[in-house]
C-alpha positions in Angstrom: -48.6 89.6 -115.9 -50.3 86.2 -115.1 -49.1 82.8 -115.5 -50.8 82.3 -118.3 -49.5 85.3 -120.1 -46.0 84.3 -119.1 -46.2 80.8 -120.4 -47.9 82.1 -123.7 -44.9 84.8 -124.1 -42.2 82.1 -123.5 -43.9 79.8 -126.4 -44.1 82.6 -128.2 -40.6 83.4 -127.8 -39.5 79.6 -128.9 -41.8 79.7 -132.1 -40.2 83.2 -132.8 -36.7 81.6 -132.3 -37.4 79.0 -134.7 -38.9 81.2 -137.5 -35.6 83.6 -137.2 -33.3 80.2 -137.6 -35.2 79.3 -140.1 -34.8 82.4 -141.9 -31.3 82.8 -141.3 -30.4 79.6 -143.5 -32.1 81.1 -146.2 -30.7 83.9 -147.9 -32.5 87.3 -148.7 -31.0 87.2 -152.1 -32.6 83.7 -153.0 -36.1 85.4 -152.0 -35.3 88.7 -154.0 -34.8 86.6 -157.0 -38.6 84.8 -155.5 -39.9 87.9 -155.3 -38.2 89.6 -159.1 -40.1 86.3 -160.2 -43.2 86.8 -158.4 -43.4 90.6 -160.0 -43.0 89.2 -163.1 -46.2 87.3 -162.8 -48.6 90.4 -161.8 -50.6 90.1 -164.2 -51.6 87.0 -164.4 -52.2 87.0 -160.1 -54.5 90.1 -161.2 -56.3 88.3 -163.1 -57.4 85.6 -161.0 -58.8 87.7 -158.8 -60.7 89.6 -162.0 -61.6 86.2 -163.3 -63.1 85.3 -159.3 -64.6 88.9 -159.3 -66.3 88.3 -162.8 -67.8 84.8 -161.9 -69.2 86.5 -159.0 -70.8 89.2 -161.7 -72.2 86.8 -163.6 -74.4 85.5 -160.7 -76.1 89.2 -160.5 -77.3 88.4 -164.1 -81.4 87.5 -163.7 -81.4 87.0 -160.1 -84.6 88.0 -158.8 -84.0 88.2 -154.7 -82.7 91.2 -153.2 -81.1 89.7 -150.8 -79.0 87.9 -152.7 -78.4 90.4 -155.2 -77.5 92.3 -151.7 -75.0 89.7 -150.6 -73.4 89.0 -154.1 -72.2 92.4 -154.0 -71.0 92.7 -150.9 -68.8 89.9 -151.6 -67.5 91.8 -154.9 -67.0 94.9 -152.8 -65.3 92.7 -150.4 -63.2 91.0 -152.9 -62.4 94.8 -154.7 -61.2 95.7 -151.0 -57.5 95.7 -151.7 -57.5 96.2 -155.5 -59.8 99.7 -156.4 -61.5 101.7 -153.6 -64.0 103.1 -157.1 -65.1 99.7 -157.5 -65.2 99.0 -153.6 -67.8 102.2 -153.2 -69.5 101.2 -156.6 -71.0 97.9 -155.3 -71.6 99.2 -151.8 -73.3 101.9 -153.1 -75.5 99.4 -155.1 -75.8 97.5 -151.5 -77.1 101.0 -149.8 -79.4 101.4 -152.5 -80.9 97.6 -152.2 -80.9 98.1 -148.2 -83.1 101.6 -148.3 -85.1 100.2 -151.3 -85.8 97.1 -148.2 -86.3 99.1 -145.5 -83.4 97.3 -144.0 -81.5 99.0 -141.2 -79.0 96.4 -140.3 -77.9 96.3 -143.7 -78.2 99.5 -144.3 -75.5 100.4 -141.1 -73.5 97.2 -141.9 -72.9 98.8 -145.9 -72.3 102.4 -143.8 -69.9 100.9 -141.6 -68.3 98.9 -144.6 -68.1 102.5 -146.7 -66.5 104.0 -143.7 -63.8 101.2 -143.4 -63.0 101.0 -146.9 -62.1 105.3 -146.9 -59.8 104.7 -143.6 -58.1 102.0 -145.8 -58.1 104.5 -149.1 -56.8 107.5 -146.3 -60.2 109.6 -146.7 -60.2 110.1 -143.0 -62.9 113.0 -143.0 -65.5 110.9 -144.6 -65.0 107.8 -143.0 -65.4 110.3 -139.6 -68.1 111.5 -140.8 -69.8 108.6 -141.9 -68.8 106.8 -138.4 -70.1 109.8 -136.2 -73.1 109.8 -137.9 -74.1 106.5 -136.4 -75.2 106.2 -132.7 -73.4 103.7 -131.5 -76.2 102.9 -129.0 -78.3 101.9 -131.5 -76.0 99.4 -133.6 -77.4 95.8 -133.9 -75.3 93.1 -131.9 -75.0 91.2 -135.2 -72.9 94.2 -136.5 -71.1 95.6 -133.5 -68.3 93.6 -133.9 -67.6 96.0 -137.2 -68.8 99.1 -135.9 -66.3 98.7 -133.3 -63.8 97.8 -135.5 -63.8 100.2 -138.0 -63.8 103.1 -135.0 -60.5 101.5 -134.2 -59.5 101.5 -137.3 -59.9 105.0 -137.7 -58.6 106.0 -135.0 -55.3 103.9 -135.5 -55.4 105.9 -138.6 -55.9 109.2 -137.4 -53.0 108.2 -134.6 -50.9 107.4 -137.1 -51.0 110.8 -139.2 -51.7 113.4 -136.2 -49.1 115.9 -135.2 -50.9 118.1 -133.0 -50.4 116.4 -129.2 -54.0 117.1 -128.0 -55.5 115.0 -131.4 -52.7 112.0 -130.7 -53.7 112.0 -126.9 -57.4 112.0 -127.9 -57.4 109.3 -130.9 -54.9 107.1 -128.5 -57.6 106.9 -125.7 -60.3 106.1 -128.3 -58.3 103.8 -130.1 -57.2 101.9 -126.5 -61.2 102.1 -126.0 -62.2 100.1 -128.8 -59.4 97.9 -128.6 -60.7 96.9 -125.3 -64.3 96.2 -126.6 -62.9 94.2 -129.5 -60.4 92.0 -126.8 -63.8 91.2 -125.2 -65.8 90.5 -128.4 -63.2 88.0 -129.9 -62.2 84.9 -129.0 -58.8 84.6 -127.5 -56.0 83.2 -129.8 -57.3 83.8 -133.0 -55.8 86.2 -135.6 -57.0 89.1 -134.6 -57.1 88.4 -130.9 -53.5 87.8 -131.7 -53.5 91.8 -133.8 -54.8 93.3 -130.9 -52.7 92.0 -128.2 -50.0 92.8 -130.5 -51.0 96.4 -130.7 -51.5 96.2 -127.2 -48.1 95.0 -126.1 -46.3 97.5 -128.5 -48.4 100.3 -126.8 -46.8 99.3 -123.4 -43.3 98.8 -125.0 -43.6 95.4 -124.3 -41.6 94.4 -127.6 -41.1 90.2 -126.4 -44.6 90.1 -126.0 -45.4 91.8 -129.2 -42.7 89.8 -131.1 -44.5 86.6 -129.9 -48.0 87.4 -130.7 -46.4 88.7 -134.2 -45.0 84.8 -134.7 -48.8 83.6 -133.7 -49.9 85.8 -136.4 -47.5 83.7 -138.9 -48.5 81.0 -137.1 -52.4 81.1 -137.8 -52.7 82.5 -141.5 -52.4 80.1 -144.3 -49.1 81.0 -146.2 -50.3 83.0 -149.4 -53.1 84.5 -148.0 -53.7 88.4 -147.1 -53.7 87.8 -143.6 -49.9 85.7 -144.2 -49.0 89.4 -145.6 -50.0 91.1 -143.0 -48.3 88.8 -140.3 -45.1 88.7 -142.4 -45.0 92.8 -142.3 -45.7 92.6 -138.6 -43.7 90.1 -137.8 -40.5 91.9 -139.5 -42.0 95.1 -138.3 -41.4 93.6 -134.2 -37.7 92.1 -134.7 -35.3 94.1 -133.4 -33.0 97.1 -135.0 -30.0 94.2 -134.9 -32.1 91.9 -137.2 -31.7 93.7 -140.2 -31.3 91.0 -142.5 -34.0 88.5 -141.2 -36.4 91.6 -141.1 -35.6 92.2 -144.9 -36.5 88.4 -145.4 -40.2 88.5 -143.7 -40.5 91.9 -145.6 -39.9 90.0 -148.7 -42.5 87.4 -147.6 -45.1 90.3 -146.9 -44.7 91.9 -150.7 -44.7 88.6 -152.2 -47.6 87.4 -150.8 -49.4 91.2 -151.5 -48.6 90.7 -155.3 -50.1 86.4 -155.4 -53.3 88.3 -153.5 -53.6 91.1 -156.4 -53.1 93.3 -153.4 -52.7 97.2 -154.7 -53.0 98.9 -151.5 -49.3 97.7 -149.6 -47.0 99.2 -147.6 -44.5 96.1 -147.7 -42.9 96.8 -150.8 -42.7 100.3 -150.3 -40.8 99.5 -147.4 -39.1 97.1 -149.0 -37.7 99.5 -152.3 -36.6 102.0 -149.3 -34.4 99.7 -147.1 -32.9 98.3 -150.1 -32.0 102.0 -151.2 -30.7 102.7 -148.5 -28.6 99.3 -148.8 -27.4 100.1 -152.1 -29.6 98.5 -154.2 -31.1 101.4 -156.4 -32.1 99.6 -160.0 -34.9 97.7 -157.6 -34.9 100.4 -155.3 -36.2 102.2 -158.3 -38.2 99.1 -160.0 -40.2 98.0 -157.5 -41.4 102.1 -157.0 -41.4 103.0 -160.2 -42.9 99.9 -161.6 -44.9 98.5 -159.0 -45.5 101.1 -155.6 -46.9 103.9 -157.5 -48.5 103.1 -159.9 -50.4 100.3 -157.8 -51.1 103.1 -155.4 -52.4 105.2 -158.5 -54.6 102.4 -159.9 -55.5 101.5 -156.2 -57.6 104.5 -155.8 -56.2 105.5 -152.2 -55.0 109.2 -151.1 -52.3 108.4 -148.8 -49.9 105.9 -150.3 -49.5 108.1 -153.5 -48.5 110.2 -151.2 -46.3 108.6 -149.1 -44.8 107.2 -152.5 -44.0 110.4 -153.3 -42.1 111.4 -150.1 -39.1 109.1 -150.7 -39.6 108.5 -154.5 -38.1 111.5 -155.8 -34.3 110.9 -153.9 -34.4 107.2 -155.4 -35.0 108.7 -158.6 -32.6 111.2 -158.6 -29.8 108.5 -157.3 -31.3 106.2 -160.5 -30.8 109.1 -162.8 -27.5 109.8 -161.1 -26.3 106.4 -161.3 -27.4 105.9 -164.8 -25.7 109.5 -166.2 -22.7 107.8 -164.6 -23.3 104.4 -166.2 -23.4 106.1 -169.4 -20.5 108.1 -168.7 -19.1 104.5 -167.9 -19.9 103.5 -171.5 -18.9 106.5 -173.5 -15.4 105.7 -172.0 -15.4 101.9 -172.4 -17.3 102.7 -176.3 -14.5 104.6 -176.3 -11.6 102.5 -174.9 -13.1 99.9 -177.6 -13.0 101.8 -180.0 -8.9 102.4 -179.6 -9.0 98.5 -178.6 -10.5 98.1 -182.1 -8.0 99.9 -184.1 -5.2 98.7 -182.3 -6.4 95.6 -183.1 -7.7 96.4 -186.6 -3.9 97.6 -187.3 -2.8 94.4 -185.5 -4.9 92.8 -187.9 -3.4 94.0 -190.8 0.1 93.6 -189.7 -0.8 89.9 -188.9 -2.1 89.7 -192.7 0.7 91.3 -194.1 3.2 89.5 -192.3 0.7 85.8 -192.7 1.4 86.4 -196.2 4.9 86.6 -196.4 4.8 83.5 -194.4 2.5 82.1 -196.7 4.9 82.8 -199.6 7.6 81.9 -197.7 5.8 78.6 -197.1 4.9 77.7 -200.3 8.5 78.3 -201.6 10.0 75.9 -198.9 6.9 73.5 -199.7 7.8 73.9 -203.3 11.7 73.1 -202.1 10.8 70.4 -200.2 8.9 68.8 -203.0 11.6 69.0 -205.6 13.9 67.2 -202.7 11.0 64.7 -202.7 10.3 64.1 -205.9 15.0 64.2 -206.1 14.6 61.4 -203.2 11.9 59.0 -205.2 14.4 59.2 -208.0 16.9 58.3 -206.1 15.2 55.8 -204.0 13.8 54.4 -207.4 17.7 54.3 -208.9 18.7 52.6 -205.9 15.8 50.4 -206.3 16.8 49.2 -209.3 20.6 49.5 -208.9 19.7 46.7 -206.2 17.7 44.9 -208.4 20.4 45.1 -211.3 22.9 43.6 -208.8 20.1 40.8 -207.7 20.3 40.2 -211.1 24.0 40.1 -211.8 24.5 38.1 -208.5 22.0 35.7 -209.5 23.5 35.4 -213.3 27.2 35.4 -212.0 25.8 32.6 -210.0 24.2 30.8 -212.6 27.5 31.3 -214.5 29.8 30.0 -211.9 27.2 26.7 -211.7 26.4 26.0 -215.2 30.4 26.9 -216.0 31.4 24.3 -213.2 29.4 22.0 -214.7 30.0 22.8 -218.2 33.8 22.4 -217.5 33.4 19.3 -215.3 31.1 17.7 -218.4 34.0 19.0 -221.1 36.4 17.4 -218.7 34.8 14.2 -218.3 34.2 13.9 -222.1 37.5 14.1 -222.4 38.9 11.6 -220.0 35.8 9.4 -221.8 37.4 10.3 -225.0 40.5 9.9 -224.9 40.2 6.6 -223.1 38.0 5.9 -225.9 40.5 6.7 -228.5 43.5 4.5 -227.1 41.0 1.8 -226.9 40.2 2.1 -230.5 43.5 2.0 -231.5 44.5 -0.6 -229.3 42.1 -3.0 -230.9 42.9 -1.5 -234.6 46.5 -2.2 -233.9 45.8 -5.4 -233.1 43.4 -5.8 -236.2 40.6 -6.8 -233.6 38.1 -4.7 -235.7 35.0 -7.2 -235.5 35.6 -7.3 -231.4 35.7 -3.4 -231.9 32.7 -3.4 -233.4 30.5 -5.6 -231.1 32.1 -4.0 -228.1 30.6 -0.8 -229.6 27.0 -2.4 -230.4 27.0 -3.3 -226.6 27.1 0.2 -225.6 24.4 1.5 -223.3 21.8 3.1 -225.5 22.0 7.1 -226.1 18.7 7.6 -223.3 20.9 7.0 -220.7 23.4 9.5 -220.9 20.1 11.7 -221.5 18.5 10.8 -217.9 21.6 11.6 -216.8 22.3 15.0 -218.6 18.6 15.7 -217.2 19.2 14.6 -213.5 22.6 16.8 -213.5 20.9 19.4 -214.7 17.9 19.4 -212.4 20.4 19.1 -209.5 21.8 22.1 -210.3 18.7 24.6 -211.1 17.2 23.2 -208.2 20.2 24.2 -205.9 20.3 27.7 -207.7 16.0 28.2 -207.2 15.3 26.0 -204.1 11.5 27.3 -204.4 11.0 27.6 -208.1 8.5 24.6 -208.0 6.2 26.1 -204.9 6.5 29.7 -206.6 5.8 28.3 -210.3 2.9 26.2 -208.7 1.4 29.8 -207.1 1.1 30.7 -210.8 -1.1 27.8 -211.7 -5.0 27.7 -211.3 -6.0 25.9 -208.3 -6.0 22.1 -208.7 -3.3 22.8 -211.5 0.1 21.9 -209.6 2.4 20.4 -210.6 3.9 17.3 -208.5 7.5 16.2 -209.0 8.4 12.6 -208.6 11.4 13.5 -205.9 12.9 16.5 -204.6 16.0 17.0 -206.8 14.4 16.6 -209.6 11.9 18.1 -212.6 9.2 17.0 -214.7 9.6 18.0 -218.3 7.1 20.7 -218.1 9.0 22.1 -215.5 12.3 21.7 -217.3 11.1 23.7 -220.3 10.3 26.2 -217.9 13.4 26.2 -215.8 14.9 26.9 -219.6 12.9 29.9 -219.7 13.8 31.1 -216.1 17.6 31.1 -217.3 16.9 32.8 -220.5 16.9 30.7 -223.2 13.0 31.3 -224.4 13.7 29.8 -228.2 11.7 26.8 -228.9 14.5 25.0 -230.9 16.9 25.5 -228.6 15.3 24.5 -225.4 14.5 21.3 -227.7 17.8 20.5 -228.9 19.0 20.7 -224.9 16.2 18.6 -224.1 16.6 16.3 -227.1 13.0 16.5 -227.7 10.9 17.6 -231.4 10.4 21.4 -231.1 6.4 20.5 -231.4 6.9 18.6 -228.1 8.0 21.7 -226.5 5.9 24.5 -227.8 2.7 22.0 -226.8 4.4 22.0 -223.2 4.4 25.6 -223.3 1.0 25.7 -224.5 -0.5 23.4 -221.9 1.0 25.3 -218.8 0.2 28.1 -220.2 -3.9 27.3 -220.3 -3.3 26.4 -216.6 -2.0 30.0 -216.1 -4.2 32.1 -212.9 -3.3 34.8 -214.4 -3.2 37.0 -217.5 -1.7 34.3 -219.8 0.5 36.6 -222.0 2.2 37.6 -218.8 2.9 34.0 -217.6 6.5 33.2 -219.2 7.8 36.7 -217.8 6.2 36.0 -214.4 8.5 32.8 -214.5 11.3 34.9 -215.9 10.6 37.3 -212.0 10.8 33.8 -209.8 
């Protein structure tokens, strides 16, 4: 190995290093579930390409040139490659019948060489052979040698890859390292399949470094998504080493994923795929991706081998799905059946629960029932007490007014009587002494009666007001706003007010509050009458209202 080699296989090495780190920080489950959603899509990846092939189809409509019409099948034939050998052969067939109808040998042997490559793809080995050996190499065009020589290698990779007999693998081994040579000289160096070919070459010669780093410049040089990424991916998994399993599940991943966005039918990377993750324990997509996808793909595809290769490992993973689900079920009759105990245990639970609920209901409701008779027996008693405390209010508040109106009753009786009495040996003094004119002018020049009533008055305001500090603020909230009443002084009462302090102490009568008063009992019902119209409130209520100060 040159320098050149070397240095290529060490960068090779370092870009392989990096895709296998980068890799590694990306789980294979996370691209599984990529993948699962990738499936899911199928149809609608299908048809794009169907939607591409039928634009192309419409372009064959009223075109005139042969050529053309030659070379707008040839693309539909190449873009049916992957997805249905029928429809491959169909519109190369129509390009074979467009070349001989020309008279055109190079595109004649190009379509021949196209046919050919298309049944080594499908596995139809024999015709392709037959097809191939039918051409004399000698005579190819430069302008198609590059496929001639291509699709001989590709046959005999093929025809390697299937032989058991040790003369036939010696024989298609030599040709294949034959036209592998031609191709190295006919390509350009670094380029993808530069890169397949000194791939192939390397694994040949069990140099696996070497064939892992031109594996990483396959990666390397495809566009991510495209059928050449697919085929990198599968090789590049395909060249990592037995001690790799997980990162060689992720680029196998890659591979299939990238098959099903290309409408690819003909694969071998989820076959591979549904096989490593039976063996990993993984049998529902085991038996999904083969059941759902790998066979019938290969079916619709059109190709004889890869049915056939499907059906080589198919069967076991079926057999382990069929195994696993007669124990799933088996599974479920005894938790359906587990349940079903669960469910009368707990439908007898139920029941028990109700049963006993309502005896705690009844037994609720009767303590409920008890507890409201104690309530309703402590709002009676709260209300007796209520008014048991408002009954002695009351009686304090008359016992009051009794001990201060009887104090001053007694202290007034007194005092008349001292006036009295004074009065009456004063009398008789001067009748005695037959004074009776000086008697009589002494009594003219007594004070006048209004005197001893502004007194009576002042004693007696005095005394309610010392009994009902607030009675003029709290009669005064009774009155309409801008209807207070103003006394002169603190101590004492305007007449209004008197006739209501009357009222306040019980003595509602008209002619009695008047003969107290010493007014006309028309002078006191108008004072009633006047406050009254003054009243906030409701004015029937007013006089009690006073009665509550």
């Amino acid at each position: 190995m040159n320098l050149s080699s070397k240095l290529h296989t060490v960068l090779a090495l370092l870009c392989c290093l990096f895709m296998t780190a980068t890799a590694k920080g990306r789980d294979y489950s996370d691209e599984l579930r990529r993948l699962d959603a990738v499936l899911a899509q199928k149809s609608i990846y299908d048809q794009y390409l169907l939607d591409r092939i039928g634009m192309l189809k419409s372009m064959l409509e009223g075109q005139d040139s042969p050529y053309r019409t030659y070379d707008i099948c040839r693309r539909i034939a190449w873009e049916f490659r992957s997805y249905s050998v029928d429809s491959t052969l169909a519109y190369l067939a129509r390009c074979r019948e467009i070349a001989s109808a020309t008279g055109d040998r190079a595109r004649l042997l190009e379509t021949e060489i196209a046919t050919a490559e298309e049944y080594t793809i499908a596995g139809y080995h024999l015709e392709a052979q037959s097809i191939l050996l039918s051409i004399d190499g000698e005579e190819v065009p430069s302008s198609i040698r590059h496929a001639y020589t291509a699709a001989m290698h590709s046959l005999a990779g093929e025809l390697l890859a299937y032989a058991t007999d040790p003369v036939i693998i010696r024989e298609q081994d030599s040709l294949r390292t034959f036209y592998r040579d031609q191709l190295l000289r006919m390509v350009q160096p670094d380029t993808f399949e530069w890169c397949m070919l000194k791939m192939e070459e390397s694994l040949q010669y069990g140099q696996h470094e070497d064939a892992l780093g031109y594996a990483s410049d396959l990666v390397s040089l495809s566009e991510e998504g495209s059928h050449e990424y697919a085929v990198a991916c599968y090789h590049y998994q395909d060249c990592l080493g037995k001690d790799m399993e997980e990162e060689k599940l992720i680029w196998l991943i890659r591979s299939a994923c990238t098959d099903v966005m290309c409408a690819t039918k003909d694969y071998a990377s989820l076959n591979f795929l549904a096989q490593d993750l039976f063996s990993m324990g993984d049998i529902d997509r085991a038996f999904s991706y083969t059941a759902d996808h790998c066979m019938p793909d290969a079916i619709s595809f059109g190709g004889k081998l890869r049915p056939w290769q499907i059906a080589n490992f198919f069967p076991e993973i079926g057999k382990a799905y069929q195994e696993k689900n007669t124990s799933w079920r088996h599974t479920m009759y005894m938790m359906f059946s587990a349940m079903v105990v669960l469910l009368l245990f707990l439908a007898m639970t139920i029941v028990f629960i109700y049963k006993r609920q309502r005896v705690l209901v009844s037994t609720r409701q009767a303590l409920q029932s008890s507890y409201r008779e104690i309530e309703n027996q402590n709002a009676d008693l709260l209300e007796a007490n209520r008014k048991l405390s408002d009954l002695n209010s009351k009686i304090l508040e008359s016992d009051k007014i009794k001990q201060e109106y009887i104090t001053l009753f007694l202290s007034i009786l007194s005092e008349n009587i001292n006036t009295t009495r004074q009065y009456k040996n004063h009398v008789l003094k001067y009748i005695r002494m037959g004074n009776s004119k000086e008697l009589v002018s002494e009594i003219e020049a007594l004070p006048p009666i209004d005197n001893d009533i502004n007194e009576f008055n002042k004693m007696f305001d005095r005394t309610f007001l010392n009994l009902y500090p607030d009675f003029v603020d709290k009669f005064n909230t009774l009155l309409s706003d801008g209807e207070a009443i103003v006394t002169r002084s603190g101590d004492s009462l305007t007449p209004e007010l008197r006739v209501f302090a009357l009222i306040k102490l019980g003595i509602t009568d008209s002619s009695k509050i008047a003969s107290l008063l010493h007014y006309s009992s028309n002078t006191i019902y108008n004072y009633r009458a006047k406050i009254k119209n003054k009243a906030k409130g409701d004015r029937s209520r007013f006089e009690e209202e006073v009665r509550m100060i």
